[in-house]
C-alpha positions in Angstrom: 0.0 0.0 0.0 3.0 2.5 1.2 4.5 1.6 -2.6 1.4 2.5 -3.9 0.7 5.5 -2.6 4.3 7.0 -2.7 3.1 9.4 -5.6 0.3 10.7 -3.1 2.2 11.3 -0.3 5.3 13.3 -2.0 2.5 15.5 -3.3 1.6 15.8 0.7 5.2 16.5 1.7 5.5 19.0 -1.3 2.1 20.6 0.0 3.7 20.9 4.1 6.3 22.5 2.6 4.9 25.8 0.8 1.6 25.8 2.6 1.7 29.6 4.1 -1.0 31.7 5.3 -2.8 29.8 7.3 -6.5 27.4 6.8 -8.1 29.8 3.9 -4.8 29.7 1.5 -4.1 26.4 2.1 -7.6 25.3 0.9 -6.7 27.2 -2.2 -2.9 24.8 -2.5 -5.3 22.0 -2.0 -7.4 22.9 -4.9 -3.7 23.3 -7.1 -2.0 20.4 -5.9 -5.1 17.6 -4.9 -7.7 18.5 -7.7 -5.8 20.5 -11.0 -2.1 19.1 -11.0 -3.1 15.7 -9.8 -6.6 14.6 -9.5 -7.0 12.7 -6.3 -9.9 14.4 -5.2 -13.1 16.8 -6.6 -13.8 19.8 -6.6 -16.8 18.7 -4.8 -15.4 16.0 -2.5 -12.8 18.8 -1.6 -15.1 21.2 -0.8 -17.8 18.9 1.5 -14.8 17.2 3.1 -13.4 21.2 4.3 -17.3 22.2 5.2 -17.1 19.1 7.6 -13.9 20.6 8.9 -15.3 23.6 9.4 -17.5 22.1 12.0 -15.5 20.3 14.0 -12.9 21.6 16.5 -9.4 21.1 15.4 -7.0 22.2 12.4 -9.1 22.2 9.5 -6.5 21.8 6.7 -5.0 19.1 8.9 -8.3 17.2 8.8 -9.3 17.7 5.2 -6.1 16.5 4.4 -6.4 13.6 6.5 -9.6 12.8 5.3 -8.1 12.7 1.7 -5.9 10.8 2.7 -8.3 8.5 4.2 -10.5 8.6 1.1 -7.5 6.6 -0.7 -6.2 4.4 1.5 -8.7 4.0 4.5 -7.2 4.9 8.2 -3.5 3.3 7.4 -2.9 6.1 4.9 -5.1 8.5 6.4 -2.6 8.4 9.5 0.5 8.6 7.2 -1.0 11.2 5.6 -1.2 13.4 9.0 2.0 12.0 10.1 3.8 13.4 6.5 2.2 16.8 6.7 2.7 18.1 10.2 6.5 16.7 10.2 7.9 19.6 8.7 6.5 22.1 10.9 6.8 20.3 13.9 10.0 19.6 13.6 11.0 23.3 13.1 8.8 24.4 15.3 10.1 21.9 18.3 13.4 22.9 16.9 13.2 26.6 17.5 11.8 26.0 21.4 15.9 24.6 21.8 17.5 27.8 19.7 15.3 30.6 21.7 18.5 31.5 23.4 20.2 32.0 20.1 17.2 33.4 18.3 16.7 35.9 21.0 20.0 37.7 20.7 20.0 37.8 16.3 18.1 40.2 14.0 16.3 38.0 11.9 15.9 38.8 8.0 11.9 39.1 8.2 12.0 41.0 4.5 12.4 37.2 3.5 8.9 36.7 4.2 7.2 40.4 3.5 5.8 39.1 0.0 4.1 36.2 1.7 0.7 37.4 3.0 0.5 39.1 -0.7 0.7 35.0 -1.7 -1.4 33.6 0.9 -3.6 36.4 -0.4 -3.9 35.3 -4.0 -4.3 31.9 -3.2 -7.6 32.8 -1.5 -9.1 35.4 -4.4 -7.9 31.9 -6.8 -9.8 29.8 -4.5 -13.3 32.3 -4.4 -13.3 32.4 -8.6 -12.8 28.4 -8.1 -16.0 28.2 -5.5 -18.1 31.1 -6.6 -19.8 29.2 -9.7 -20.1 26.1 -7.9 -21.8 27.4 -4.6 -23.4 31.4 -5.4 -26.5 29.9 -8.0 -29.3 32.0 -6.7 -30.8 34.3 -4.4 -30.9 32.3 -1.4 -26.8 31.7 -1.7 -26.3 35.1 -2.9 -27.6 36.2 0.3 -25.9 34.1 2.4 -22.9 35.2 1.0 -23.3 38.4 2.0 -24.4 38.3 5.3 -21.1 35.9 6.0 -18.9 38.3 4.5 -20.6 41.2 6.2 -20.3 39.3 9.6 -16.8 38.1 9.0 -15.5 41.2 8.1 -16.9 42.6 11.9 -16.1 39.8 14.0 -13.1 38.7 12.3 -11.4 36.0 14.9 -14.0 35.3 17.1 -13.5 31.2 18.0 -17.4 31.1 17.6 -17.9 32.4 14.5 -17.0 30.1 11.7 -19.4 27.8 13.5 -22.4 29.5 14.0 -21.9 31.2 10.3 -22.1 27.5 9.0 -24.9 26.4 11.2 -26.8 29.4 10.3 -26.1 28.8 6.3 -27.5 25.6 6.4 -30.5 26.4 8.3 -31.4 29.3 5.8 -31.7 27.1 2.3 -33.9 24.5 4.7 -36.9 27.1 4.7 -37.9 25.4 1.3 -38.1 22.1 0.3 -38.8 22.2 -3.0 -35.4 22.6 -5.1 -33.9 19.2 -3.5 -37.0 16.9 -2.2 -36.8 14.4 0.2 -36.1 10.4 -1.2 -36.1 7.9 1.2 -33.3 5.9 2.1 -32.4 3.3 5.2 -30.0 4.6 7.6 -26.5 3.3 7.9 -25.5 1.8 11.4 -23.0 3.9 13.3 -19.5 3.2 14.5 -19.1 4.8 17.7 -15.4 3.6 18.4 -13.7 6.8 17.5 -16.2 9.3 19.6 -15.5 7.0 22.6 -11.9 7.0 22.3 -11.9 10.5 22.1 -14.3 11.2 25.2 -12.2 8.4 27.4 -9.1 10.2 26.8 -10.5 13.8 27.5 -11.7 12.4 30.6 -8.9 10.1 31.6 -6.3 12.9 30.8 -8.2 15.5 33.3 -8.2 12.9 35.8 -4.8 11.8 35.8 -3.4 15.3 35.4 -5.3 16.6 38.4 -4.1 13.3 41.0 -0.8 13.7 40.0 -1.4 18.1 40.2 -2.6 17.3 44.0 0.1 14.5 45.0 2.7 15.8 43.4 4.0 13.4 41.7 7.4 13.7 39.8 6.5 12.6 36.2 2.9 15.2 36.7 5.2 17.4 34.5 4.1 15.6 31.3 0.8 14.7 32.6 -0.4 18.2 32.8 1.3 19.0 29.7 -0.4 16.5 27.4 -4.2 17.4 29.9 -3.9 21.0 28.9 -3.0 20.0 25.4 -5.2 18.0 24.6 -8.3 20.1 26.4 -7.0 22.9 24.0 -7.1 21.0 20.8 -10.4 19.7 21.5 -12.0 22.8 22.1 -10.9 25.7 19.5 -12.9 26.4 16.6 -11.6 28.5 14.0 -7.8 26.8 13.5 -4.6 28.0 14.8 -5.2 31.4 14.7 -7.4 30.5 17.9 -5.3 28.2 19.1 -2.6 31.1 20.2 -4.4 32.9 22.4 -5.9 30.2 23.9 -2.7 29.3 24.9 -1.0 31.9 25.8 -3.9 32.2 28.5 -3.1 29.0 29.4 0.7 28.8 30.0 1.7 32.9 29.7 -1.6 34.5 31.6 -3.2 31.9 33.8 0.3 30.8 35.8 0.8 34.0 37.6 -2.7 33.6 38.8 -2.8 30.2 40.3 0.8 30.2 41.2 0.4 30.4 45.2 -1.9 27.5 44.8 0.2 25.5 42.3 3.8 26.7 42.4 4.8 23.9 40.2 2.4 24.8 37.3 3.5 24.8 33.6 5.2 28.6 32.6 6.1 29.8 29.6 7.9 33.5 29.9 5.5 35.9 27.8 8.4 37.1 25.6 9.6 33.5 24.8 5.5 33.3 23.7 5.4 36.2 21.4 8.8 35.3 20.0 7.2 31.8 19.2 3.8 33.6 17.8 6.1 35.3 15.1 8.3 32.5 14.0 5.0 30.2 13.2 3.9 32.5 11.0 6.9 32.0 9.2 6.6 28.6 9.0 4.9 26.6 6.4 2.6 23.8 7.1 -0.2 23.7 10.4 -0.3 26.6 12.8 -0.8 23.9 15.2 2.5 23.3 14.8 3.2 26.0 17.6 2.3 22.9 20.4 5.5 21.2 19.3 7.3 24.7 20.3 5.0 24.9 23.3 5.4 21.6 24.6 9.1 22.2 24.6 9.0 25.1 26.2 6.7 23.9 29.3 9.5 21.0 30.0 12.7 23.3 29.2 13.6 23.3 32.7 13.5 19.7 33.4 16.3 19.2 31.0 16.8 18.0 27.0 15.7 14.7 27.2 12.5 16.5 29.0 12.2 19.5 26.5 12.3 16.6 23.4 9.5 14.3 25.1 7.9 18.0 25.9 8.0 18.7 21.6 6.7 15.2 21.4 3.9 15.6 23.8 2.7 18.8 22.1 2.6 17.5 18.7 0.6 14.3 19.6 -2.1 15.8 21.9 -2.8 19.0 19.8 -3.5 16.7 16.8 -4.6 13.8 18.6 -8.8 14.9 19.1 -9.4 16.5 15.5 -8.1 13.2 13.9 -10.7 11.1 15.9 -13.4 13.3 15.5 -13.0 14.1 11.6 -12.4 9.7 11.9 -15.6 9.6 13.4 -17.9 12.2 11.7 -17.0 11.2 8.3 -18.6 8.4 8.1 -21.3 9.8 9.7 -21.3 12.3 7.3 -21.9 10.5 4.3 -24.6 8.8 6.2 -26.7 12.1 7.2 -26.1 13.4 3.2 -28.7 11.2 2.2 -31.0 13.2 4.1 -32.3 16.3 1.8 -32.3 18.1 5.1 -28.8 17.7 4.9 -27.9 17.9 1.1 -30.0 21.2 1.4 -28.0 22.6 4.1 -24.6 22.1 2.4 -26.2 24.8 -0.1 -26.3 27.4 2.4 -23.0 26.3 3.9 -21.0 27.0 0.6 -22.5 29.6 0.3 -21.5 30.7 4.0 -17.6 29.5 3.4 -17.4 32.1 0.3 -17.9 35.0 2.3 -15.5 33.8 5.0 -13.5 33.3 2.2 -13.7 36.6 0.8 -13.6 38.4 4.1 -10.6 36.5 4.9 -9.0 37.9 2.0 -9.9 41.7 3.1 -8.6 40.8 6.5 -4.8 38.7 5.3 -4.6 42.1 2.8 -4.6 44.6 5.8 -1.0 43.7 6.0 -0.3 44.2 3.0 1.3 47.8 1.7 -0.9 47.9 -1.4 -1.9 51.0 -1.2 1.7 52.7 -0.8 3.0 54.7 -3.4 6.7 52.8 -2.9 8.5 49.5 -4.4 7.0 47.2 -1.6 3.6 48.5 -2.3 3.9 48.0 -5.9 5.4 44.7 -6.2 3.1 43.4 -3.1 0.2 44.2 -5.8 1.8 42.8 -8.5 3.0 39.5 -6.3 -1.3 38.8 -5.4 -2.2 39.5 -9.3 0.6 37.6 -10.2 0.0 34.7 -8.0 -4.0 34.3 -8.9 -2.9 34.3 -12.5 -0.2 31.8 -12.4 -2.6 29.6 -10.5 -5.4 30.2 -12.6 -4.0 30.2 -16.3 -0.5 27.8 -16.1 0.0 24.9 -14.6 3.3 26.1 -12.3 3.6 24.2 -8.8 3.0 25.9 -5.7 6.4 25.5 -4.7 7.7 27.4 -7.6 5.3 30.2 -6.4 6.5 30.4 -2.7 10.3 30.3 -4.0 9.6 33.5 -5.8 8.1 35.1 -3.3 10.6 34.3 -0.9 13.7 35.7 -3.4 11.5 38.7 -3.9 11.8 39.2 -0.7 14.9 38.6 0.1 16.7 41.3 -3.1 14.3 43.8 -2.6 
């Protein structure tokens, strides 16, 4: 199977590699790289699997990709697909949580990156032309559409709001019935395997990590570590970009609170944190990569060997509850599809993803000097045109386009 699939996977690889800018751009690699250079998936099946994504907590371009994965080669390759994509930024990202010392004291070259959100940025307007004629096909959708983008574009961030957008979507093309009637079909029995496994662990984690919090015990270190992990990649909608914050409450905010009660409790120093927040961005590949840099962190003091299995610890748990629950709900999934209930609400919930889409372009472009009368505003402008076009019109590899970018950067 491994043999087989070798072709698939180096495309994954290739993908972790030059996938900047976070969920919305790398939906719009996807579409390059898993639908127009090599056709493993749909334009359809690409877009319901990331709608499903949308709903659940975790990293959403980790699950779709994990569910592509699992599309070709059950959960064997599905796993091997999530092992191949977060490697490279977990790696880099547990590597940096060792080199803070040296990172702290050097003046890093950040005009390497300054033509990046102007790519990340094209890669979402090429992924709206791809989606508009397939989900805006009247009034209803057009509608939707703008009310998500209108609501995005105020409450931009929000770790409820992807959510209730989608929810809200699907319930507005269910007020009529008569575009996609109801045909009855026999329900498919349900595995419940994966939802269990995921509700033991939340539970067993909490309870382990709160005995060995109260007796003290000497490996409680790790325990906590993987608890509060875990807890946070089970509960954050809206990707990484949620994920930061959350944590920083967790190991930079909360600790100076509870301290007198807990004086062993996980730390990380708040300028260690923001030096962290800056590099991921930098880094292709899952913003949940920032647990592997975490986890490290939260173990530094304990020593190397510590630090690593703290890097290790991060990576598994942050990734760990969106892999069972997109495992579970999939299935599931194609079950409730049947339904027209269902089949109607995926109208609305393109619709809805559009918007987000398009707002999500408005809000990566506020970093962008497009505006600016100078060279960097110029060839930032010409860098998004450029990048939609190339997508849209040649058949160049996304690499190619992050390689430019990046030299762009760096000689001007």
């Amino acid at each position: 199977m491994l043999i087989r699939h070798l072709p698939f996977l180096r495309s994954v690889l290739a993908h972790s590699l030059v996938s900047f800018g976070g969920p919305q751009a790398h939906l719009g690699m996807m579409f390059k790289s898993f639908v127009h250079k090599t056709p493993y998936v749909t334009e359809k099946e690409l877009m319901e699997y990331n709608t499903l994504c949308q709903l659940l907590p975790g990293g959403s371009s980790t699950q779709t990709l994990t569910l592509i994965g699992y599309k070709r080669g059950g959960v064997p390759l599905a796993m091997l697909t999530l092992l191949v994509w977060i490697f490279p930024a977990s790696t880099i990202m547990g590597g940096f949580s060792f080199l803070l010392p040296f990172l702290n004291q050097q003046k890093f070259g950040v005009g390497l990156f300054r033509f990046i959100p102007s790519m990340a940025a094209g890669f979402l307007v090429f992924t709206i032309l791809r989606l508009f004629p397939l989900a805006i096909r009247n009034t209803i959708t057009w509608i939707i559409m703008g009310a998500g983008l209108v609501v995005t574009v105020f409450l931009f961030g929000r770790p409820w709001l992807i959510p209730v957008l989608l929810i809200a979507g699907g319930i507005a093309t269910n007020f009529s019935s008569k575009r996609i009637p109801q045909i009855d079909e026999k329900p498919k029995q349900i595995r419940w395997w994966n939802f269990w496994l995921f509700g033991i662990i939340f539970f067993v984690a909490g309870l382990l990590s709160e005995t060995a919090r109260t007796h003290n015990w000497p490996e409680r270190k790790p325990l906590n570590l993987f608890e509060n992990t875990y807890r946070l990649g089970s509960l954050v909608f809206g990707g990484g970009q949620v994920l930061l914050p959350m944590m920083y409450e967790q190991w930079s905010v909360r600790p100076n609170t509870v301290r007198e009660k807990n004086p062993n409790v996980l730390q990380i120093d708040q300028q260690d944190f923001y030096m962290g927040m800056g590099l991921v961005q930098a880094v292709p590949g899952p913003l949940f990569s920032f647990a592997s840099f975490t986890g490290g962190l939260a173990l530094k003091k304990e020593g190397p060997g510590m630090q690593f299995l703290g890097c290790l610890i991060g990576t598994f748990a942050v990734f760990l509850p969106g892999t069972l629950l997109v495992l579970f709900f999939f299935p599931i999934w194609h079950n409730l599809k049947k339904y027209a209930v269902v089949y109607r609400s995926l109208e609305g919930i393109n619709a809805t993803i559009v918007g987000i889409l398009i707002a999500s372009t408005f809000y990566i472009s506020r970093d962008i000097s497009l505006l600016e009368n100078n060279t960097t505003g110029w060839v930032s402008f010409m860098v998004l045109v450029g990048t939609v076009l190339l997508l849209r019109f040649t058949k160049i590899i996304s690499p190619l386009i992050v390689a430019i970018c990046l030299l762009l950067g760096y000689f001007l």
